[in-house]
C-alpha positions in Angstrom: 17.1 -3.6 17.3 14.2 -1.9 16.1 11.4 -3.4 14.0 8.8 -1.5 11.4 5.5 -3.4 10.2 3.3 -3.0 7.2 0.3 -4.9 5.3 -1.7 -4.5 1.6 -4.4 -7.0 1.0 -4.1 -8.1 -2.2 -6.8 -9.1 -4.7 -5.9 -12.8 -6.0 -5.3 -15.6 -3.4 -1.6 -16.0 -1.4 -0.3 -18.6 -3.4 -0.2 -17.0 -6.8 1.5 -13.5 -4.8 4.2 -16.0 -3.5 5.0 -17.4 -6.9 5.3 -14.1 -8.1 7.5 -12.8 -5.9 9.9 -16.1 -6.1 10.0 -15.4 -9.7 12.7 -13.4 -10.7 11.5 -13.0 -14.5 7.8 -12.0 -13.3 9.4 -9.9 -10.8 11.1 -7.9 -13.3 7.9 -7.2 -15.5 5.2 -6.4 -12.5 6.4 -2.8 -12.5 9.7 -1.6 -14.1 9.7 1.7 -12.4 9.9 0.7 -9.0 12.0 -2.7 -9.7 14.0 -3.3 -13.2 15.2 -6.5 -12.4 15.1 -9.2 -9.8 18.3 -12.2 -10.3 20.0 -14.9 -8.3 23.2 -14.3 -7.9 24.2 -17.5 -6.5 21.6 -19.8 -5.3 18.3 -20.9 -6.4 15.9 -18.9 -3.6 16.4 -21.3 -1.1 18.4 -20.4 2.3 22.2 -18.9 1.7 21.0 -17.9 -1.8 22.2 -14.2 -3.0 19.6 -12.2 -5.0 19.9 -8.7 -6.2 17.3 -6.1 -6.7 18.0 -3.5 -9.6 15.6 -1.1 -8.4 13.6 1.5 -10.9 13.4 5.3 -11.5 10.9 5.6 -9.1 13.4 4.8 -6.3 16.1 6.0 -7.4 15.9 8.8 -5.1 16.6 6.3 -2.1 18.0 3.0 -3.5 19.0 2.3 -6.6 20.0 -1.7 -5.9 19.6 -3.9 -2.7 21.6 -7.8 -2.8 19.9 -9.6 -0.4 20.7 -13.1 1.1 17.7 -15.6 1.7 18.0 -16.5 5.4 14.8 -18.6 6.0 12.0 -19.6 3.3 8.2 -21.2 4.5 7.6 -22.4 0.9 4.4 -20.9 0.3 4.5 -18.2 3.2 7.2 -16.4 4.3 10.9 -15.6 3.1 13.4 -13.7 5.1 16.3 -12.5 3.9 19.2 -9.9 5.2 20.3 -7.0 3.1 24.3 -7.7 2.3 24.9 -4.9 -0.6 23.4 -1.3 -1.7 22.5 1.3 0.0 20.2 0.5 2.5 23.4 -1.5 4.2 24.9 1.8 4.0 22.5 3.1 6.2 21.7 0.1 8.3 23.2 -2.7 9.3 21.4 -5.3 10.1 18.5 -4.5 7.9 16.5 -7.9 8.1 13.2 -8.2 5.9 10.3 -11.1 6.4 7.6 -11.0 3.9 4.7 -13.1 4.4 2.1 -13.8 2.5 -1.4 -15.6 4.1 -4.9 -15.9 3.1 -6.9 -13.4 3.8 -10.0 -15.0 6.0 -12.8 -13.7 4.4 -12.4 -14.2 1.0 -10.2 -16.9 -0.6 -9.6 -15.0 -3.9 -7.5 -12.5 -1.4 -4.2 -12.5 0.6 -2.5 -10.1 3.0 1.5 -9.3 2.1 3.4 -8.4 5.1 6.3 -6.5 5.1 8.5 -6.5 8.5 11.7 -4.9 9.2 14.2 -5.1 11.6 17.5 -3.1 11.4 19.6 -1.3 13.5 20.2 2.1 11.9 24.2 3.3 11.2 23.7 6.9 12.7 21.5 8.3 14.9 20.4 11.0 11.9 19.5 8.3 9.8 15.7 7.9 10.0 13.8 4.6 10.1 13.4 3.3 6.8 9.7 4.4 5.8 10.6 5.0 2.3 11.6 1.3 2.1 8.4 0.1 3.8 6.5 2.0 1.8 8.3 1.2 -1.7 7.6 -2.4 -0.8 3.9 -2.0 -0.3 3.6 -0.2 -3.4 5.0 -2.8 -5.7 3.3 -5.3 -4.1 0.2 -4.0 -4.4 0.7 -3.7 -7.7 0.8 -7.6 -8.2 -3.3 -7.0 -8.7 -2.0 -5.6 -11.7 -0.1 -7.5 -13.7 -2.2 -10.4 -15.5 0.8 -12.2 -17.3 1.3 -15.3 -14.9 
């Protein structure tokens, strides 16, 4: 299996970026034209839960939608969760995602988000998924951003 890595420090402390990104209805409104709309499908974000990412016009390009199931949650760290629907299971398969988020330790008013992948891709023409990795970095980054919490 092969793994891809990838960090933005953030400017407001972990906790606060982890309850954003549990939030489905904050999730939808941090920035509409990378994601339109977070939802549980089944579950409540805990382990075996479905979630489903309507992704933006900024992606469409690549992925328009990703369903994800929550495999493992740290509350107030880490989530992992395996994609199970879209097209980036069209083009890998496992494609496993942790995102952490930790203090960062110089300054508690920031936070590191890491993004980590591992996935196996389908063909051996399909590259590794950079465009994902960096997608993900890029919305995160815009948390800074978006003062309605």
């Amino acid at each position: 299996m092969q793994m891809m890595k990838g960090e933005v420090v953030l400017n407001m402390p972990a906790q606060k970026a982890w309850e954003m990104y549990r939030n489905n209805e904050i999730m939808s409104k941090v920035n509409p034209t990378m994601l339109e709309r977070a939802e549980y499908l089944q579950g409540d974000g805990g382990p075996g839960s479905l979630r489903v990412f309507k992704l933006g016009p900024a992606v469409y390009g690549y992925v328009k939608q990703a369903t994800e199931r929550i495999e493992k949650v740290d509350l107030g760290r880490s989530i992992t969760y395996t994609v199970v629907d879209g097209e980036l299971k069209g083009m890998y398969d496992p494609y496993v995602v942790t995102l952490s988020f930790f203090p960062d330790g110089g300054s508690s008013g920031r936070c590191v988000a890491r993004w980590e992948a591992q996935f196996e891709p389908l063909s051996s023409s399909t590259p590794p998924p950079e465009r994902a990795k960096e997608a993900a970095l890029t919305f995160l980054k815009s948390f800074e951003n978006f003062t309605h919490v």
